[in-house]
N, C-alpha and C positions, 0 to 999 in steps of 0.2 A: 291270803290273796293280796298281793302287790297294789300298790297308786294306779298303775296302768292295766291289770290284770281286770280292778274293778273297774275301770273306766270303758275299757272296753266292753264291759255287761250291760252299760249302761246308755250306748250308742244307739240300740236301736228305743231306749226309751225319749233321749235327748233329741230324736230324728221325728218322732210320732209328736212331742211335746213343742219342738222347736218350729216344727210345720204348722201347726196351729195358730202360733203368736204370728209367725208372720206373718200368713196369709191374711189374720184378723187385722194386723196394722196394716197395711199394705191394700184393706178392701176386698182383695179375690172371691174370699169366703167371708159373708159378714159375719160376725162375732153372736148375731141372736140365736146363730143356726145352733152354737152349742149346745142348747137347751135340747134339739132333736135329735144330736148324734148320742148325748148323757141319755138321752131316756132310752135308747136302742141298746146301749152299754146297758144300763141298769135292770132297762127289763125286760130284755131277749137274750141279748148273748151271753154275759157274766152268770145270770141262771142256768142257762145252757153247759156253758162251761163245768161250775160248781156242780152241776147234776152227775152230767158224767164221771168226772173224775173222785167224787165222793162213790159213786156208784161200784166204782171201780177199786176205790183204793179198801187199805187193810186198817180197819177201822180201831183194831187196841193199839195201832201206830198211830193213827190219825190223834184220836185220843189223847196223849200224853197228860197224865192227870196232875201229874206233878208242877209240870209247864204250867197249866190251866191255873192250879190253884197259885203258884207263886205270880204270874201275872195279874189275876184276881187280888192279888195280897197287895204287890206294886199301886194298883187302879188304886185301892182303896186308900193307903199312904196318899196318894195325891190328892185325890176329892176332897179330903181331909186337908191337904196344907192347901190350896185353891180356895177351899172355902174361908178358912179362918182367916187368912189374906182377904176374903174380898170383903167379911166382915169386918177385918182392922182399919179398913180404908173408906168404910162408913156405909157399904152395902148392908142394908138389912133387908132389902125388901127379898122376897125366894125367888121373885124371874131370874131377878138379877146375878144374884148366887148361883143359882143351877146355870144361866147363859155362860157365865165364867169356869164354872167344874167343864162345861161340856167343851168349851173351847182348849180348855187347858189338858183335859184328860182323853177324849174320845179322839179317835182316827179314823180317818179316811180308807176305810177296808175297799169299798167298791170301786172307786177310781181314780187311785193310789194306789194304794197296797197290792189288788189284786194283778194289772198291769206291770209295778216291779219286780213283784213272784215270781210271775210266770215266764218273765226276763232272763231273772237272776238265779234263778235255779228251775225254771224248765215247770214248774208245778205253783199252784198258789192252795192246795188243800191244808198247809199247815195256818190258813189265817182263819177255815171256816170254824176253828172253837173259838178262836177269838170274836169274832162276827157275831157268835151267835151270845157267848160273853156280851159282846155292845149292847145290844140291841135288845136281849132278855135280863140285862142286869141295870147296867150305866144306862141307858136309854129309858130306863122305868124310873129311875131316880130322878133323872133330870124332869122325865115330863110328871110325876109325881110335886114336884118341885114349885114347876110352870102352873100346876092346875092348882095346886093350894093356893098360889097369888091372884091368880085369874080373878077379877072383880066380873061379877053382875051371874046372874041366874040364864040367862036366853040361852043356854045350851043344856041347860037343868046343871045338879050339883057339881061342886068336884070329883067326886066317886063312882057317877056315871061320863060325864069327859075323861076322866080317867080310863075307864073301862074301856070305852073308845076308840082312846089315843093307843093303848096297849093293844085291842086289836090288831087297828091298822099298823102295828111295828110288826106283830108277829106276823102278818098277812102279807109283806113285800115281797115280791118275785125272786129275790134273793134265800130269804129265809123258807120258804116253799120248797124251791127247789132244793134247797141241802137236807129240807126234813126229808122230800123224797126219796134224793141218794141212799139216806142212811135208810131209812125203812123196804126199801128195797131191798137195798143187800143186805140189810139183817133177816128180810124173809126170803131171802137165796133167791129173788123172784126173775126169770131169767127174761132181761130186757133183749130185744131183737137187735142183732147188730149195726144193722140202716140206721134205726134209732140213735143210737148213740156216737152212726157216724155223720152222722146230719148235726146232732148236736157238738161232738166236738169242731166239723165245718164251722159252725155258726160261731160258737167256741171260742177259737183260735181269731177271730175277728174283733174279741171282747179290750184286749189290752191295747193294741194300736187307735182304737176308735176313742177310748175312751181318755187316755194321753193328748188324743189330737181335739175332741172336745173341753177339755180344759187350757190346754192352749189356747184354743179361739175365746173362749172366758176372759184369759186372763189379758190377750191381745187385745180385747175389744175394752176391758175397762182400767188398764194403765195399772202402774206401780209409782203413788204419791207416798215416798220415803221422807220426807220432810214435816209430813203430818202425823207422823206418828208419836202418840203419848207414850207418858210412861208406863202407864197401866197396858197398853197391847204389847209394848217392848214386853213388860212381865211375863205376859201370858204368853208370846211367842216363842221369848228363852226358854220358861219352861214345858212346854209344849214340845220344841223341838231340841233341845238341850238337856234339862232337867231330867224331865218323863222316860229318854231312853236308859241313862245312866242310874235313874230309879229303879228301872225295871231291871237291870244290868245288875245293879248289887241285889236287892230282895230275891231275885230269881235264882244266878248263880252262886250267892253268898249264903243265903241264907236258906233256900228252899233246894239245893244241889243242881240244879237245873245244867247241863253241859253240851258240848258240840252242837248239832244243827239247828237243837230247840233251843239254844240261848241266844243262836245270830238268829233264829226267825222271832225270838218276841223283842228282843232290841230294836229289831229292824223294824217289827208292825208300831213301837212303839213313837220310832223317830217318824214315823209318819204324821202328813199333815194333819189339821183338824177340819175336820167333813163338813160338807158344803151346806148339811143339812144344820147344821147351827145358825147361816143365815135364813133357812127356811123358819126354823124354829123361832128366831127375832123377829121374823115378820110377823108370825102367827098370834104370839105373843106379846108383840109390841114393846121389847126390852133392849136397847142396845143395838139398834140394825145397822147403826155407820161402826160399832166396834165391832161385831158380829163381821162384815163385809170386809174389814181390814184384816184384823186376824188368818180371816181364811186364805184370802188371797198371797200374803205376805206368810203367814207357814205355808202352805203350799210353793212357794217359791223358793224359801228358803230349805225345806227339805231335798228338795231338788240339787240344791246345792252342797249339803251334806251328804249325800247317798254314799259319793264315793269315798267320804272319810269313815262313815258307818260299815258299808262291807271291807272298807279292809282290814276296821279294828275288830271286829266280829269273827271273820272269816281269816284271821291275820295267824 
C-alpha cells in the first residue's frame, strides 16, 4: 500500500477525528459531551457491532493461534522491559509500576483500534483475541498489581478487590458481547436476521462516533508539548514506536507469523494506550497528570503514524 493509497484509508477517520477537535475548540459541541458519545461507542454500538460480526465470522480464522501466542510473547518482552525501567528509575512502589506496564503496553482496542479496522480493512473481528488477550491477561496484571499496593482495609483484602475488579473487566459490554458471538455460533444457534440487522445498523455508527468522541476530548483539553518529561517521552516512544516493531520482530521473526495477521498485530500494537489508564490513576491514586499526558499525546501521535504503519505493513 503506497503514501497516498494509505492516506486515503484514513480520510474518513481524519474527518470523524478532525470534526471533533474542532467543534470542541471552536465551542459548537462542548468538549464534556465526549464522555456521552464514548459511553454510546462503548456500550451499545461497538457490542453490537462485535456481536454480529463474531457471530457471523469463521471462527479457526478468527482464531489464529499462532498470531495470538506470538503477540502474547511480544506483551510479555515489554511488561518486562517497562517494568525493570520503571524500577531502575527508583519506582518500587506496584501502582506505580503497573500504571507504567499499562501505559506502555496496553492499547486502545475500543476507540482506537476498533474505528481504524473497520476503515482500513472493512472488518475489526481480527482485534476481538487481542481484546479479549487485554483484558483477560494484561488487565489482571495490572489490576493485580494496583490492588497489592492499595493501602487500607475499607473495601476488605486484596483477594477479594481483586476478585472484583476481575469481575467487573470480564462483565464490560464489550467482552459480553464477543462471548455471545462465539457461543452462539459454536452452538449453530440461529439468530433472526432483524436481529442482526438492527445490530449491525447500530454497528456501522460505532467508528464514526467514537473518532468524533475523542476528538471533542482532546479539543476540549489542549495539547501542552512543552511540559512534557522525560519519563512520558519514554513511555510514549515506546508505546508507539518500540511496542510495534516488538511485536513486528517476535511475531514475524520469530513466531512465523505472515500477511494480514502480521499488519493487524503491528497495527493493534501501534495503537494508542487507552483511556482507561487514566481511569485506573484516578482510582488508584498513582500518576493521574502522567496517566492524562501519555494518553492524550500517544493518541495523537498514533494518529500521526497510521499512515506510515499501513504502508510499512501492507507495503
Amino acid at each position: 500500500m503506497g503514501g497516498a493509497a494509505a492516506l486515503e484509508k484514513l480520510v474518513p477517520v481524519l474527518l470523524a477525528f478532525g470534526g471533533g477537535v474542532l467543534l470542541a475548540r471552536r465551542k459548537v459541541v462542548p468538549a464534556e459531551a465526549s464522555k456521552v458519545f464514548s459511553d454510546y461507542a462503548f456500550l451499545f454500538a461497538m457490542p453490537c457491532y462485535l456481536f454480529g460480526n463474531i457471530y457471523a465470522s469463521d471462527l479457526a480464522a478468527l482464531f489464529n493461534w499462532r498470531a495470538i501466542a506470538g503477540y502474547a510473547a511480544a506483551a510479555a518482552v515489554a511488561v518486562a522491559v517497562v517494568a525493570v525501567a520503571a524500577v531502575a528509575r527508583g519506582r518500587r512502589e506496584p501502582r506505580a509500576v503497573a500504571l507504567r506496564v499499562m501505559a506502555g503496553v496496553q492499547v486502545n482496542t475500543a476507540y482506537f483500534a476498533v474505528p481504524v479496522f473497520i476503515t482500513v480493512f472493512g472488518t475489526a473481528a481480527p482485534i476481538f483475541p487481542i481484546l479479549l488477550f487485554q483484558v483477560c491477561v494484561l488487565s489482571l496484571v495490572v489490576i493485580a498489581l494496583m490492588e497489592l499496593g492499595r493501602a487500607g482495609p475499607a473495601e476488605g483484602g486484596p483477594g477479594r478487590r481483586l476478585s472484583r475488579a476481575v469481575g467487573a473487566s470480564l462483565a464490560t459490554p464489550l467482552v459480553l458481547a464477543c462471548n455471545a458471538g462465539i457461543l452462539l455460533n459454536l452452538l449453530s444457534v440461529r439468530v433472526p436476521a432483524v436481529a442482526l440487522d438492527g445490530a449491525a445498523f447500530v454497528g456501522n455508527s460505532a467508528s464514526p462516533v467514537a473518532l468524533f468522541a475523542l476528538g471533542l476530548h482532546l479539543g476540549g483539553v489542549g495539547l501542552h508539548l512543552r511540559g512534557t518529561t522525560r519519563e512520558e517521552l519514554a513511555l510514549i516512544g515506546f508505546k508507539c514506536l518500540a511496542f510495534p516493531l516488538l511485536t513486528w520482530a517476535v511475531c514475524g521473526l520469530l513466531f512465523g507469523v505472515r500477511g494480514d495477521w502480521l499488519a493487524y498485530l503491528v497495527l493493534i500494537a501501534a495503537m494508542p494506550t487507552p483511556q482507561n489508564l487514566f481511569i485506573f490513576a484516578q482510582r488508584y491514586d498513582v500518576g493521574v497528570d502522567l496517566s492524562a499526558s501519555v494518553v492524550i499525546k500517544t493518541s495523537l501521535l498514533s494518529l500521526v503514524l497510521l499512515p506510515l504503519w499501513l504502508q510499512t505493513v501492507a507495503g
